[in-house]
ZADO-1210 file (C-alpha; in nm, 4 decimals, padded with zeros to 6 digits):
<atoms>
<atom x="03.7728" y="-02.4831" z="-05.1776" code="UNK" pos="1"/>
<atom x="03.4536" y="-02.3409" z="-05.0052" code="UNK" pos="2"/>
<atom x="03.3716" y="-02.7049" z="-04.8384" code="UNK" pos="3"/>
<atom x="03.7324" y="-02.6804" z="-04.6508" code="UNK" pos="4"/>
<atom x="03.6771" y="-02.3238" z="-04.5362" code="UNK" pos="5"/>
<atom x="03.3365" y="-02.3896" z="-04.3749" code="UNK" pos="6"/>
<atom x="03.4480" y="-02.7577" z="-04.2596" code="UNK" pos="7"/>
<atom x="03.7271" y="-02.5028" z="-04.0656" code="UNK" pos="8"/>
<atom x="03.5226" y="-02.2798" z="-03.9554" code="UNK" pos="9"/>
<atom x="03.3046" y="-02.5775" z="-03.7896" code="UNK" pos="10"/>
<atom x="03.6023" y="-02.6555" z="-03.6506" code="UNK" pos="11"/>
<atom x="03.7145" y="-02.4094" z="-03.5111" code="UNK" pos="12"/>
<atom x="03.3425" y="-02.2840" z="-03.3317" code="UNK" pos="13"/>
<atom x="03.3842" y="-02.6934" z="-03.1872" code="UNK" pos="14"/>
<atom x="03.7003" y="-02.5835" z="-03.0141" code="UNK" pos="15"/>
<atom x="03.5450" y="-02.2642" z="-02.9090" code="UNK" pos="16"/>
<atom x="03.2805" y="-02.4483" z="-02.7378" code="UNK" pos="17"/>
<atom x="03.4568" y="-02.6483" z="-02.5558" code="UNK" pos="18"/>
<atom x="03.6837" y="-02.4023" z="-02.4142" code="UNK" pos="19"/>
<atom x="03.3721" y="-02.1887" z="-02.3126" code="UNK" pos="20"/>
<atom x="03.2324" y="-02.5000" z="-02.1669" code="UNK" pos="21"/>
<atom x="03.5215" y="-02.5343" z="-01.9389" code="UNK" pos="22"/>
<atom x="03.5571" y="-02.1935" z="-01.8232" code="UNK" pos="23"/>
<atom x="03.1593" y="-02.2068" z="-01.7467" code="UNK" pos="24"/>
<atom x="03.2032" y="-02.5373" z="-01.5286" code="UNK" pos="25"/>
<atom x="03.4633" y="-02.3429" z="-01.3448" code="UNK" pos="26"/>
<atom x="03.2580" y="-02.0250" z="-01.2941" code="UNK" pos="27"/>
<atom x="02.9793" y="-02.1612" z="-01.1115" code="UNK" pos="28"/>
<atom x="03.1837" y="-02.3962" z="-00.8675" code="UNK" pos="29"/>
<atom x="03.2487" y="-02.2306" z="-00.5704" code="UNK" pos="30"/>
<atom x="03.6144" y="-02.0857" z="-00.4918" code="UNK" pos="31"/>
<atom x="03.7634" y="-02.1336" z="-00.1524" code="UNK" pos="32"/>
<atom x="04.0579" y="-01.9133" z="-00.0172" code="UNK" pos="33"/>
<atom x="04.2718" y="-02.0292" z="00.3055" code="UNK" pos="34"/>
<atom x="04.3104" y="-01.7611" z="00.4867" code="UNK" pos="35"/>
<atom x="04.7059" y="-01.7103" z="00.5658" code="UNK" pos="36"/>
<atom x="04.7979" y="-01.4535" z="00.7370" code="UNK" pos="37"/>
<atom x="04.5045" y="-01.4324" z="01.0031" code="UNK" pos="38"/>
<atom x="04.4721" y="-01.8075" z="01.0337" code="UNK" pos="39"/>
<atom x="04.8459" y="-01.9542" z="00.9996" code="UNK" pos="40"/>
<atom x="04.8714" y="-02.0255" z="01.3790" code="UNK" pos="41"/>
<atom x="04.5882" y="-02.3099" z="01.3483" code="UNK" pos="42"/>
<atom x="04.6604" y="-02.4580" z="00.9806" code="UNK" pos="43"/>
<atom x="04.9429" y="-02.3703" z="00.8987" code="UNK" pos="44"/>
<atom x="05.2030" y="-02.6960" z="00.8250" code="UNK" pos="45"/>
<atom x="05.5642" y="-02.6603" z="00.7364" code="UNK" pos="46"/>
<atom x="05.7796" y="-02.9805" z="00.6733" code="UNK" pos="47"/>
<atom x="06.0248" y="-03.0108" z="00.9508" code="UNK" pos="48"/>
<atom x="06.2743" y="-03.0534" z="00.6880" code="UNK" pos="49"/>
<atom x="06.1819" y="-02.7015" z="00.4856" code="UNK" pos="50"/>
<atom x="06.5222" y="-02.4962" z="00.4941" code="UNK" pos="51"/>
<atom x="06.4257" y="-02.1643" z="00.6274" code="UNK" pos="52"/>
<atom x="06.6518" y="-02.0025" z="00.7542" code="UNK" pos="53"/>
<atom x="07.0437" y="-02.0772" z="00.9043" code="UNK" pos="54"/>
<atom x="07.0894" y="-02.0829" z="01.2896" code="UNK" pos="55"/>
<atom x="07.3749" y="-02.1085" z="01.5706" code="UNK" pos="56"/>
<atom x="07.3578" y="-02.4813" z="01.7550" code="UNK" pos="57"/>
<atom x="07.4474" y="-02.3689" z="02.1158" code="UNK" pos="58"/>
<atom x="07.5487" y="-02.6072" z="02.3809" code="UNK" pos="59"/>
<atom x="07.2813" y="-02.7655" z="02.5524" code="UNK" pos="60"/>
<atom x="07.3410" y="-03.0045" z="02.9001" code="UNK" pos="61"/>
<atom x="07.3691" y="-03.2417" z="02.7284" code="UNK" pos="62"/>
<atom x="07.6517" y="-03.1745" z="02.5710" code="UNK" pos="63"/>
<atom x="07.8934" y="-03.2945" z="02.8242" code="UNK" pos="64"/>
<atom x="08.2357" y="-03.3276" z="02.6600" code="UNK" pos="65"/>
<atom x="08.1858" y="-02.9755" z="02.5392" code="UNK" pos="66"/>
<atom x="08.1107" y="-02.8535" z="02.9216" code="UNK" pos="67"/>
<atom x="08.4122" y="-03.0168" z="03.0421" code="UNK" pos="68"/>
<atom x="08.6277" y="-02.8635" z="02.7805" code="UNK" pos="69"/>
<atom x="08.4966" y="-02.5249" z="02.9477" code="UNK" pos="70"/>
<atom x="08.1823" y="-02.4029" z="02.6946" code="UNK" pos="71"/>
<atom x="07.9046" y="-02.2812" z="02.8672" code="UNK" pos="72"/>
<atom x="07.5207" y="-02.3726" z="02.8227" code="UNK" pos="73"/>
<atom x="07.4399" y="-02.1353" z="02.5442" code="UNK" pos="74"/>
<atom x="07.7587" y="-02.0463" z="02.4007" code="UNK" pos="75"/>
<atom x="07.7830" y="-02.1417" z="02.0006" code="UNK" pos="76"/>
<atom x="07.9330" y="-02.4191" z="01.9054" code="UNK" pos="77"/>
<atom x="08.1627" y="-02.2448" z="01.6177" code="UNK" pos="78"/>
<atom x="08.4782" y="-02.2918" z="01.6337" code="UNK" pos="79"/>
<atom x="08.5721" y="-02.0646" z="01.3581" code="UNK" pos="80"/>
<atom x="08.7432" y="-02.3225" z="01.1259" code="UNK" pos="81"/>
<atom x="08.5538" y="-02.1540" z="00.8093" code="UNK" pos="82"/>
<atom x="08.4606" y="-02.5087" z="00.6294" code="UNK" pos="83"/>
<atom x="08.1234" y="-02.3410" z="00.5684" code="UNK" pos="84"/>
<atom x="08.2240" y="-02.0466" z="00.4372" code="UNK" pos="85"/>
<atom x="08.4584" y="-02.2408" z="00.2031" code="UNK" pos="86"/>
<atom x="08.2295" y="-02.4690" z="00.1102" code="UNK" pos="87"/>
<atom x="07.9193" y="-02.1965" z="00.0160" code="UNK" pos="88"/>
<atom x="07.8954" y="-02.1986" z="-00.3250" code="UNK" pos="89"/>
<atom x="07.8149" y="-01.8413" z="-00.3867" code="UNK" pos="90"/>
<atom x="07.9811" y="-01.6464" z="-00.0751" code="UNK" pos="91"/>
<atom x="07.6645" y="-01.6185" z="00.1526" code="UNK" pos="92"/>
<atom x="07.9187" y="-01.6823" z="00.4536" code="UNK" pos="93"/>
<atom x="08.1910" y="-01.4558" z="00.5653" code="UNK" pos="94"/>
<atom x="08.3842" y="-01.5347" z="00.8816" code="UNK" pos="95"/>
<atom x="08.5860" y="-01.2912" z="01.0463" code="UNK" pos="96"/>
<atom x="08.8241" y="-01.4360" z="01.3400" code="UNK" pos="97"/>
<atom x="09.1660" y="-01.3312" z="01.5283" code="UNK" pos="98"/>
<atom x="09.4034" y="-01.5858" z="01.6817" code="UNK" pos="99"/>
<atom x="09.4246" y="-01.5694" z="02.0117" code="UNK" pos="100"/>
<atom x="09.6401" y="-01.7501" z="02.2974" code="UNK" pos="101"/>
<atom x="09.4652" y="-01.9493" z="02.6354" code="UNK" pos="102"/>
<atom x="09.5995" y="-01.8547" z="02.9180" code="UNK" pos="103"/>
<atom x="09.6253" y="-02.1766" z="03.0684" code="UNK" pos="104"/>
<atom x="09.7319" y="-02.4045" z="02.8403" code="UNK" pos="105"/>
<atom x="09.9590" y="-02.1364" z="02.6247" code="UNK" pos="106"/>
<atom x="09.8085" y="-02.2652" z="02.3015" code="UNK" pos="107"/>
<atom x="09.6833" y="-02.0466" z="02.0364" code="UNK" pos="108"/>
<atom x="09.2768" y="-02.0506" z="01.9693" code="UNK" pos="109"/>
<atom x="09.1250" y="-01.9090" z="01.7041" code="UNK" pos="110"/>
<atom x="08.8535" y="-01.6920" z="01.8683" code="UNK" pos="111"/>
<atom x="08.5840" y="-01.5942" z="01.6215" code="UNK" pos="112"/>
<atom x="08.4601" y="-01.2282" z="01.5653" code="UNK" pos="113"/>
<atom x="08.2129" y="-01.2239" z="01.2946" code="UNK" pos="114"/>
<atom x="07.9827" y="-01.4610" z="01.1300" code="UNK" pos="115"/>
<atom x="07.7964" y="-01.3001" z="00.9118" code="UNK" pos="116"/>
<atom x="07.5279" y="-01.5034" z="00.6993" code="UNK" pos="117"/>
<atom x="07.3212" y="-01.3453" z="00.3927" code="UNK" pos="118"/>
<atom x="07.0119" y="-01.4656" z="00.3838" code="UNK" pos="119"/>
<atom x="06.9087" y="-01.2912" z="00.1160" code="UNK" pos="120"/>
<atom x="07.1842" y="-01.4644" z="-00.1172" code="UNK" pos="121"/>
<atom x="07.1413" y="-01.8437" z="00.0383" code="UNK" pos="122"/>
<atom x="07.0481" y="-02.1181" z="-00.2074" code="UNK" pos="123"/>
<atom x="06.9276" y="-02.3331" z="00.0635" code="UNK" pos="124"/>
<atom x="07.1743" y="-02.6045" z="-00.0429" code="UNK" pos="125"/>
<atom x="07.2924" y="-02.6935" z="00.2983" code="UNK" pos="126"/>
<atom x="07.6463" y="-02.7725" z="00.1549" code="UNK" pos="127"/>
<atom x="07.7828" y="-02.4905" z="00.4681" code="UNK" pos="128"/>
<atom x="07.5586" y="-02.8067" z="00.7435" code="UNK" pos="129"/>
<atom x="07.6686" y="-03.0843" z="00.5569" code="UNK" pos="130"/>
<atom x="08.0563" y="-02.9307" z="00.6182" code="UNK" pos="131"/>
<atom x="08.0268" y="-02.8261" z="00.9389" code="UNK" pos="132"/>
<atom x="08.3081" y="-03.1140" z="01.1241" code="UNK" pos="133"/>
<atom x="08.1356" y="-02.9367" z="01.5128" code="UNK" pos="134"/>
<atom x="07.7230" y="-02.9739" z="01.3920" code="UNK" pos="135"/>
<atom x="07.7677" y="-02.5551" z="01.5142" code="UNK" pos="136"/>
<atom x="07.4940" y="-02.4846" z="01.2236" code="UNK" pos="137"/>
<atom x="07.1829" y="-02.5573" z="01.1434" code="UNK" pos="138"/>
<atom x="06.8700" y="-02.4568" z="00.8987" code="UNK" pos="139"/>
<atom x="06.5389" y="-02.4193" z="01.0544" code="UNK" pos="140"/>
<atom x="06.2170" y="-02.4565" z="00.9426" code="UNK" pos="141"/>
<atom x="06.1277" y="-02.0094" z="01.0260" code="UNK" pos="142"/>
<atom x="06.0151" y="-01.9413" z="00.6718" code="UNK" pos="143"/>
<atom x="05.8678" y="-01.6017" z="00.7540" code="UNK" pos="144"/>
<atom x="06.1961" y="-01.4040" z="00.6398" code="UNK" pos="145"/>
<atom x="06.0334" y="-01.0689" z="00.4240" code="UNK" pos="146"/>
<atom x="06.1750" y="-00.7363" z="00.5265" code="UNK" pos="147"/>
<atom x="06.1475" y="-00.4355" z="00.3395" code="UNK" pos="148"/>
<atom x="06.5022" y="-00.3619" z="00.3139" code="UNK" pos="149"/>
<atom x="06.7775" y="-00.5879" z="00.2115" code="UNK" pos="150"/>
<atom x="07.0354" y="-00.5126" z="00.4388" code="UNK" pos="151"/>
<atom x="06.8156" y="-00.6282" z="00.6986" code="UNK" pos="152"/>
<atom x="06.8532" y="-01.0165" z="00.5809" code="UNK" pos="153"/>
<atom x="07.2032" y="-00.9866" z="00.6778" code="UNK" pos="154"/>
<atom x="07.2228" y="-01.1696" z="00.9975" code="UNK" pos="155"/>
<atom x="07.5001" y="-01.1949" z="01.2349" code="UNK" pos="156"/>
<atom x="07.4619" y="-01.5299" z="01.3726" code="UNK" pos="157"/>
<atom x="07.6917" y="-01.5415" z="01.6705" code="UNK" pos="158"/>
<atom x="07.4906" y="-01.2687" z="01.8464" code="UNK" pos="159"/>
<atom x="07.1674" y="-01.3175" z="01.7956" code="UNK" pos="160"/>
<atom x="06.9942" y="-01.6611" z="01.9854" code="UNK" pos="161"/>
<atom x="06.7458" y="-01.7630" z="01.7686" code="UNK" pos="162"/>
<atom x="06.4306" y="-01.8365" z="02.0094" code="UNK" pos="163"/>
<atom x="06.2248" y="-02.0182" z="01.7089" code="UNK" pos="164"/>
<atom x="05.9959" y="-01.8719" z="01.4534" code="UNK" pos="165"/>
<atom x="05.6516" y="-01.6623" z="01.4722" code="UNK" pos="166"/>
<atom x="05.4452" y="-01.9346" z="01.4702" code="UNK" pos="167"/>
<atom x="05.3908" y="-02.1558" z="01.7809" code="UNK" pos="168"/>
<atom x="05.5648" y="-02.4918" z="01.7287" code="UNK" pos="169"/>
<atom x="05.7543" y="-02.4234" z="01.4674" code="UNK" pos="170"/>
<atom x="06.0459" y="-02.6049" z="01.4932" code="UNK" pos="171"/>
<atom x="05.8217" y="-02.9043" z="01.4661" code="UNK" pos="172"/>
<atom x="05.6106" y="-02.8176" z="01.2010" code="UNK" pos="173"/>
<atom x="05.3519" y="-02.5894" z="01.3049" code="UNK" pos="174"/>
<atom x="05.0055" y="-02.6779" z="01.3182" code="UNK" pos="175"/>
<atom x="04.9378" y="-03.0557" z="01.2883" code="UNK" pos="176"/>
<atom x="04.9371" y="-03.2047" z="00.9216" code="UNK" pos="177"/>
<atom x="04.5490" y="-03.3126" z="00.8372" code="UNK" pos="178"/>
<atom x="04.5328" y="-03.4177" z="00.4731" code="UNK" pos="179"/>
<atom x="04.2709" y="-03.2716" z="00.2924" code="UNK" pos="180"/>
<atom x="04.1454" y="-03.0494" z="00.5660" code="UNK" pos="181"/>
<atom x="04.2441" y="-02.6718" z="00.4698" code="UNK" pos="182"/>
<atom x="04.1090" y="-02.3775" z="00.7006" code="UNK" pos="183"/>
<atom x="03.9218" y="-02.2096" z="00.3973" code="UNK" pos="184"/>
<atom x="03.6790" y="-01.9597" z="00.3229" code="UNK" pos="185"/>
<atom x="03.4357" y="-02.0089" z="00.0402" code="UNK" pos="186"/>
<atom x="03.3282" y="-01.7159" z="-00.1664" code="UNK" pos="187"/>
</atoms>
């Protein structure tokens, strides 16, 4: 009976050992900390595909069949229709719209009012782009999206125009992607 105690308490000082051995190593190597905030204009890399944040497409010159139709460079592409808002699984969307008749052709339009987006509820599924029949929506890469108050993530997409994130080149993924290069500070 005593042999199996001490053999156990051997043991057990073994696996002591080697898990002050470990955090030893560790100790002495030296830590490095990139330095986010101050530094994220020059190191800072976000996937072009990262879903951020929703936007408004707007019509661009190059969208000619739209500019013949009568939409204007800059106007939103949303045609009110409400796919996305159907197709949200948990109700981030709400679309508010009114029919309303063209003058020249007589035909009733609906005209939207409201689109009001949550970001704060969004599961970044992209179901509400993939549904979209006009490509009127979009998510961007703009990750920086902490307020202090909640309300404040409630964005009303058809007036604001988004003009791109904080960081310079955003859209495209910030600062250029170098593998194993970090802009760190050692301690």
């Amino acid at each position: 009976m005593s042999e199996s105690y001490f053999k156990e308490i051997g043991s057990a000082l073994k696996t002591l050992a080697t898990g002050l051995k470990t955090t030893w190593k560790e100790y002495f190597i030296p830590k490095s900390t990139e330095q986010y905030p101050e530094n994220r204009t020059t190191t800072l890399h976000v996937s072009a595909r990262h879903r951020g944040r929703l936007v408004f497409n707007r019509v661009t010159e190059q969208d000619t069949a739209l500019i013949a139709k009568g939409a204007k460079v800059g106007d939103y592409k949303c045609t009110a229709c409400t796919m996305c808002e159907r197709a949200c699984p948990n109700d981030t969307i709400k679309i508010t719209a009114h029919m309303e008749t063209d003058p020249e052709t007589g035909r009733k339009k609906k005209k939207l009012d409201d689109y009001q987006y949550d970001l704060g509820d969004c599961m970044f599924c992209e179901l509400c782009v993939n549904a979209c029949n006009f490509d009127a929506i979009k998510f961007t890469n703009d990750f920086e999206n902490s307020v202090f108050d909640r309300s404040k993530l409630v964005l009303h997409l058809d007036k604001e125009v988004y003009e791109g994130g904080s960081l310079p080149n955003l859209i495209d993924g910030g600062a250029p992607l170098e593998i194993g290069k970090f802009n760190t500070k050692t301690k």
